[in-house]
N, C-alpha and C positions, 0 to 999 in steps of 0.2 A: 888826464887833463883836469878833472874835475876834481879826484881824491888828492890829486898832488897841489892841490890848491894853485894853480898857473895861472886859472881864469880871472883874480882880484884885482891882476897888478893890469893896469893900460896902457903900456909899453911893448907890450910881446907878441903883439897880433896884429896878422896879415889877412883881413876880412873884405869879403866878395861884397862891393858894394849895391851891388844889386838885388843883397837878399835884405841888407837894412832898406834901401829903399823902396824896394815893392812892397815889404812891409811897413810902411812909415815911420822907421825909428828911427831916434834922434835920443844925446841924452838928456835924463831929465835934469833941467834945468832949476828947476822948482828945490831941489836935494840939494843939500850944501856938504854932504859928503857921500863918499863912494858910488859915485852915479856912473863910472867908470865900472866897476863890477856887478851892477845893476842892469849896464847896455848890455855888457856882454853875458851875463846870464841869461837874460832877454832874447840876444842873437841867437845862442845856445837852443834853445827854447825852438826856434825856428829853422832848426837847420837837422839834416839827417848827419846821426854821429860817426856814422862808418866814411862818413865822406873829411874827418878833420885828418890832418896831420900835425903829427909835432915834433919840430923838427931839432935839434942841439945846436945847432949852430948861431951864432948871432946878425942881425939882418941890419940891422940901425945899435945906435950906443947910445944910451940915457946920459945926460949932463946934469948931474945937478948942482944947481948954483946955489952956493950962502947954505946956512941951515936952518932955517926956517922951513917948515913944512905945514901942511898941510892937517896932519895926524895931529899935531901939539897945541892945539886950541878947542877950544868950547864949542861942540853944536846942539842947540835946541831941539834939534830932533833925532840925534844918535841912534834911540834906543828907535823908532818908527824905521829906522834906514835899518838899522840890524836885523827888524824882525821880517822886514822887504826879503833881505840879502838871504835868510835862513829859509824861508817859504817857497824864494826862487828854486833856491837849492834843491829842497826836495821836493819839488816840483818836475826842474829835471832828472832825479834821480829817478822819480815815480816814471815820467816821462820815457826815459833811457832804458827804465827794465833794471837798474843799479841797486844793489844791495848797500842799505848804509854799509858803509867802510871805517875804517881809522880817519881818514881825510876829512870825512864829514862830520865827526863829531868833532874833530879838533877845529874845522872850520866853524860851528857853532858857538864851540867853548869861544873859543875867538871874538865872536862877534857879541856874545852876552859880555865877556869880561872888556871890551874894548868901553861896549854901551855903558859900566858901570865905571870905568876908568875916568870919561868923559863926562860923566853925571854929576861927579864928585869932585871938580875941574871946580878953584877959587871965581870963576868968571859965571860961574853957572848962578843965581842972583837968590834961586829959591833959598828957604833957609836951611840949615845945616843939619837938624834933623829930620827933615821929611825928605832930606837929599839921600840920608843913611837909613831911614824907614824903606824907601821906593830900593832902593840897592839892596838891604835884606830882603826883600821881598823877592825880587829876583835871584837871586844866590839861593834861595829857599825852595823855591821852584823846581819841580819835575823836571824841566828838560836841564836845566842847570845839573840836577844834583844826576842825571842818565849821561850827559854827556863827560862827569867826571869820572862815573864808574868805567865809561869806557877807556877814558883816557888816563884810567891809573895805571899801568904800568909804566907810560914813559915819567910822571911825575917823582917828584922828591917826597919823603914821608913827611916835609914840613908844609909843602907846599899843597899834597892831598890833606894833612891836619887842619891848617888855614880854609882850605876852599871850603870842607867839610861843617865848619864852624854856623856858616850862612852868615858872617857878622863881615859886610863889607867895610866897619873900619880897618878891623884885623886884614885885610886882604888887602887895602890899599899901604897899609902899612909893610905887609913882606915885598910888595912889587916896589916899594923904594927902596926897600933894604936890601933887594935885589940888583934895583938898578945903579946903584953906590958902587955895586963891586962888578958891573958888566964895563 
């Protein structure tokens, strides 16, 4: 559940409302993104793990209308929500008895490279190098540069070259030169 990353998406779960409410949770509102993977971290948090199930088969079917999302705009607080979403994490892992895994470092890679995706977003007003100071900065970073060594096997040798670099313009540059041919 946790290593295969299921828990982000808010769509796929069938939760006992009785454990959010005896617990007073609700999601946070205050977040303007992923407060969905946030509740359920949260719920996570408060529930004995031998008691989940997961199950394959499908219960309801997501519609999505237009394309427009969510994920393709600017938030002010990205990198605060990322560093929530990574803490929860091992939190429950610590919680769980869980050995970091493959799931969890790719879920972290995730969430730093999302944080700097979004940071470096034309709508973000700061200026354009303290946008690329604040993003190397991170790229440079310990857990950044732990959760690449983990995750270099399944990478490409341009794409461990790039990450390696710690120069978030280089890095925003391969993810459109990437995205051009997905």
């Amino acid at each position: 559940l946790i290593n295969e990353t299921l828990n982000h998406i808010p769509w796929n779960k069938i939760d006992l409302p009785y454990v959010s409410e005896k617990n007073h949770m609700r999601d946070d509102e205050s977040l303007s993104n992923a407060e969905d993977y946030i509740f359920n971290m949260e719920y996570l948090l408060k529930w004995n793990p031998d008691k989940f199930v997961v199950w394959n088969r499908p219960l309801y079917w997501y519609r999505k209308h237009g394309t427009h999302t969510l994920s393709g705009r600017y938030y002010e607080d990205m990198f605060a929500t990322k560093k929530k979403e990574i803490a929860l994490l091992t939190l429950l892992e610590k919680q769980w008895d869980i050995v970091h895994g493959d799931g969890y470092y790719k879920r972290v890679l995730h969430c730093i490279e999302t944080g700097i995706m979004n940071y470096l977003r034309p709508e973000n007003p700061m200026p354009y190098w303290k946008k690329m100071a604040r993003c190397n900065t991170v790229m440079q970073g310990k857990t950044y540069k732990r959760c690449l060594k983990k995750c270099a096997k399944e990478m490409s040798g341009i794409r461990m070259f790039v990450c390696n670099t710690g120069n978030s313009f280089l890095f925003c540059q391969y993810i459109k030169f990437c995205n051009t041919w997905n």
